[in-house]
N, C-alpha and C positions, 0 to 999 in steps of 0.2 A: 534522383529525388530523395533527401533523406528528411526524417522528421528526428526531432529527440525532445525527450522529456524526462522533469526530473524525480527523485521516487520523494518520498516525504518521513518526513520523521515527527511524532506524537509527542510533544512535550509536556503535555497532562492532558488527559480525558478518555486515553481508550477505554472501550468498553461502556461508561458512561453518556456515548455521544450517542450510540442507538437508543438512551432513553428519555432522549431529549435536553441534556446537559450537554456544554459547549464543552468542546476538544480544543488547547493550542499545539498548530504545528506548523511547520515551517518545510520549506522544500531544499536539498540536499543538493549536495556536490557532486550525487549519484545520480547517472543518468540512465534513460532504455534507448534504443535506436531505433528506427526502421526504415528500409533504404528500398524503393521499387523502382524496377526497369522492365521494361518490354521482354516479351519473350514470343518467339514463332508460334507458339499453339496454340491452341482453343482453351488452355487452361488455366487455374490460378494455382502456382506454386507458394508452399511456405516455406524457409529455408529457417527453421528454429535453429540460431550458432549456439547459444547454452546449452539447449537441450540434444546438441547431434541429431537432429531430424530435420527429413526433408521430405514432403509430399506434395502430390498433385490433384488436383481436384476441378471436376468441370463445373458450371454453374448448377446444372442441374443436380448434382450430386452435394454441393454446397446446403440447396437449398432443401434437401431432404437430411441433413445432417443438422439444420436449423431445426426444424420441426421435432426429429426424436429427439435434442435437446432440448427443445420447451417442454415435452412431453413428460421428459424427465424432470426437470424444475417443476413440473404440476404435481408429480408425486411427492415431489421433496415438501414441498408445501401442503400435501396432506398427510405428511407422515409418516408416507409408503417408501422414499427412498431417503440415505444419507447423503451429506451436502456432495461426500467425495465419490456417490455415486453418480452424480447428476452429467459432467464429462468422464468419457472414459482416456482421453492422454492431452498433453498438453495443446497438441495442435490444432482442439476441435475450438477452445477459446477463440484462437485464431480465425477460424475459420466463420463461425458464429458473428463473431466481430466485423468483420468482413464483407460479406451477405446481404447483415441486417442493415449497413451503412448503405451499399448497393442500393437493396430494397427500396430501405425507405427515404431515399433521397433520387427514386425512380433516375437511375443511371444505370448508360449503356455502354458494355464492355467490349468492344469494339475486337479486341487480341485478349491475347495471354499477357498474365504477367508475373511477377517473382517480387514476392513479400520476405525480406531478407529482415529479421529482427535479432539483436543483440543487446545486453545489459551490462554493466557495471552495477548493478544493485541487486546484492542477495538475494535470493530467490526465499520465498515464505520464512522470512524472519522479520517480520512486521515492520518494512521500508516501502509497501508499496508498490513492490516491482510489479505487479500482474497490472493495477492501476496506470502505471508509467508505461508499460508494451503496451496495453493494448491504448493507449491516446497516440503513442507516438503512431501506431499503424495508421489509427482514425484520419491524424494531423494529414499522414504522409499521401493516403489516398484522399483523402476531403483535395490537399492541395491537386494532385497529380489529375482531380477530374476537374479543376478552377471552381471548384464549390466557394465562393462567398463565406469567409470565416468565422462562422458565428459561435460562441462559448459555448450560449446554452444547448444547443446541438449537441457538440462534442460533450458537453457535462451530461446528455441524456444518454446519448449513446452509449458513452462508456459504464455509466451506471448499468444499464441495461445488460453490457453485460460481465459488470463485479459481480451482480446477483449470481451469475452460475458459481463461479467461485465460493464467495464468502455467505451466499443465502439471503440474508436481511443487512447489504451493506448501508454504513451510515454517510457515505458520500464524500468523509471528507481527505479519502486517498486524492478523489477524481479531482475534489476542488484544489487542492493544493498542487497535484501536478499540472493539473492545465494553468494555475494564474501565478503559480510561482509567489516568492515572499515567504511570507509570515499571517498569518487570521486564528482568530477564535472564532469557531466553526459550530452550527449550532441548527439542526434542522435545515441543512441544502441552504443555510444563508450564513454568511460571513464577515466579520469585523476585520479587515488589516490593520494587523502593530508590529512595528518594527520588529526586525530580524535581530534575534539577541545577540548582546555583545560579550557573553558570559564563555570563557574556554571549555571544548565539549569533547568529549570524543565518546564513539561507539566500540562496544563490547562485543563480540559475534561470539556467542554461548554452544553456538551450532544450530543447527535446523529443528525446531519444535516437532516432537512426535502427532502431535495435534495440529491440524491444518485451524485456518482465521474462522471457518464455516463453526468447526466441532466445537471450539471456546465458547464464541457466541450462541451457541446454542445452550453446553450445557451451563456457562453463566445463564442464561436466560431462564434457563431450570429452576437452579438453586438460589437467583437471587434479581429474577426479575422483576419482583412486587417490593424490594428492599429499598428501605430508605437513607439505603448505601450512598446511592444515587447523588445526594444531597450536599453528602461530605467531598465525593470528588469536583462537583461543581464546585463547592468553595477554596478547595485546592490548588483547583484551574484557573480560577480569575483572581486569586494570590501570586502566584507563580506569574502571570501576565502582566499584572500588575509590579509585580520585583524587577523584572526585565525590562520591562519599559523603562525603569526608576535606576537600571541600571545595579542594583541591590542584590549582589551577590548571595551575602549571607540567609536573607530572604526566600531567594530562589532557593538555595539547600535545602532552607528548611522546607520549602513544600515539594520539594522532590524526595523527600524522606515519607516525609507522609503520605505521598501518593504511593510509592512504594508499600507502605503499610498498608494502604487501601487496597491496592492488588493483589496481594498476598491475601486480605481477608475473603475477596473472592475467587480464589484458590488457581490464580494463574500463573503464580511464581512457582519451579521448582524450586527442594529447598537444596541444594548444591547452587542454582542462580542467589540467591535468597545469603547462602554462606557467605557469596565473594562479594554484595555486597554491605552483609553486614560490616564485612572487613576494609571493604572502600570507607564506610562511615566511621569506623575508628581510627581511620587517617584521617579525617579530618573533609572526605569529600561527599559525596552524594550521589543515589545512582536509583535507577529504576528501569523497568522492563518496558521497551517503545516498542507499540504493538500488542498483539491477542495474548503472548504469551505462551505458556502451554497449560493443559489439565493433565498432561502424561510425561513422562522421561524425566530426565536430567537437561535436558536444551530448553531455552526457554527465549530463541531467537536474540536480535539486538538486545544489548541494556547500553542505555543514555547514562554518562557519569559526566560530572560536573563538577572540576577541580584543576586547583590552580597547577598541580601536576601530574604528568598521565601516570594511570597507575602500572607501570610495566611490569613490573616484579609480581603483584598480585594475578594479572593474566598469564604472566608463566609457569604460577602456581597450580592454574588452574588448566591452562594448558588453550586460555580462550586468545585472541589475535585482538590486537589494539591499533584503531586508527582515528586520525583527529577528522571532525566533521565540522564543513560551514555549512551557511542556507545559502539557497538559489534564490538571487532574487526576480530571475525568471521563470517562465512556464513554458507549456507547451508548444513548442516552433521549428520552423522549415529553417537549418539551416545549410542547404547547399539543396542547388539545382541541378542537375543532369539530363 
């Protein structure tokens, strides 16, 4: 039984989509796996392949690893613990994830089994990966118990739990990996527009010192009463509007300016910030897809948008260059075992 899903990529509105401003994004050529088979024991293994980890866990041990991590998410929510305190290692996502599908969709596990998950999508460089594993697992077990495929389900569940992750996520990882495409995304509801046809490729700066939780946070510090807000909304529904239109030039320019806007709320390093000022005096455009960082020199993905890829500026800089399409699917089974 495998599941796969695709990660997504932000083509205006991060950060602005938590305050009720629509984000457009579109779903990627990057996918996450997850593959379950049977296994002899009473248990549920996770076989994390990125992360080199492998463990085992019984139900009841499952379901007490749920509960200290709600426990933990209640602190975080009153201020008593940070976002990257709330799991202590990757596999408890997992495991969380897992449980609470179990639980609350009152299913009974009959044997052990082995949750085998793998990715082609960078891990915290604001592509969505964490969004994309944990649906594909959802997908994989939703199918493997003949669960009846319903979205809104999987858009809860998974929401349910970005939250341990990212703290006050804005939903539109989960909506874009589960339905695939293209949408301006705006409060858990969605407008589909065409999948751009503008030449794109992604920048990997390296992994942000700051996890998706700590941005969103300390943006929300510094600039969550701002009527910043305003400006990237109308950035966003320019940029959707150029694309649909087909309008190159258009789209540059408000991928410039969102970049400006990022940068005003202090999510660009300025090393990310250098290489693309120097993409925009070739003549192309570029910005940071995703949280970005408030620390380091890394500042995850940037999106550049030009008729030719910039190679020689990534060698400068020593960042890795690869062309991106959209997915115009989502979330799905594709092979049976």
């Amino acid at each position: 039984m495998k599941a796969i899903a695709p990660g997504k990529l932000i083509l205006s509105g991060e950060h602005a989509v938590v305050y009720g401003r629509p984000a457009l994004a579109m779903a990627i050529d990057r996918s996450a796996v997850s593959v379950i088979t049977e296994n002899v024991s009473d248990q549920v293994s996770f076989d994390l392949v990125d992360f080199n980890a492998s463990e085992s866990f019984t139900l009841r041990a499952l379901r007490d690893a749920k509960e200290r991590i709600l426990r933990n998410y209640r602190l975080f929510l009153n201020g008593e613990l940070g976002i990257r305190e709330v799991l202590y290692k990757p596999v408890e996502l997992f495991e969380y994830t897992f449980i609470n599908l179990l639980d609350g969709l009152h299913l009974k596990l009959p044997h052990g089994l082995t949750i085998q998950t793998h990715s082609t999508i960078p891990i915290g460089c604001g592509l969505g990966s964490s969004a994309a594993t944990i649906l594909s697992t959802l997908r994989a077990v939703g199918h493997y118990f003949r669960v009846d495929f319903r979205p809104d389900w999987y858009y809860r569940y998974s929401m349910e739990a970005e939250r341990l992750q990212h703290g006050h996520p804005s939903g539109v990882d989960s909506y874009i990996s589960l339905h695939g495409g293209c949408a301006l995304f705006r409060e858990e509801a969605a407008k589909p527009v065409p999948l751009p046809r503008s030449t794109m490729y992604l920048v990997h700066t390296g992994e942000p010192s700051a996890t998706t939780g700590e941005c969103v946070v300390a943006v929300k510090e510094r600039h969550g009463k701002s009527g910043i807000w305003g400006d990237f909304e109308g950035v966003t529904l320019g940029l959707a509007s150029a694309m649909e239109g087909n309008r190159t030039e258009d789209a540059q320019a408000a991928i410039r300016e969102n970049h400006r806007l990022l940068r005003a709320i202090g999510v660009v390093p300025e090393r990310v910030h250098s290489f693309i000022r120097e993409v925009e005096e070739h003549g192309g455009a570029a910005k940071i897809s995703g949280a970005g960082s408030i620390a380091g020199d890394a500042g995850g993905m940037v999106l550049v948008v030009s008729e030719k890829p910039p190679r020689a500026l990534c060698e400068k800089y020593g960042y890795t260059l690869t062309p991106v399409r959209g997915d115009p699917l989502g979330t799905r089974i594709i092979h049976e075992g």
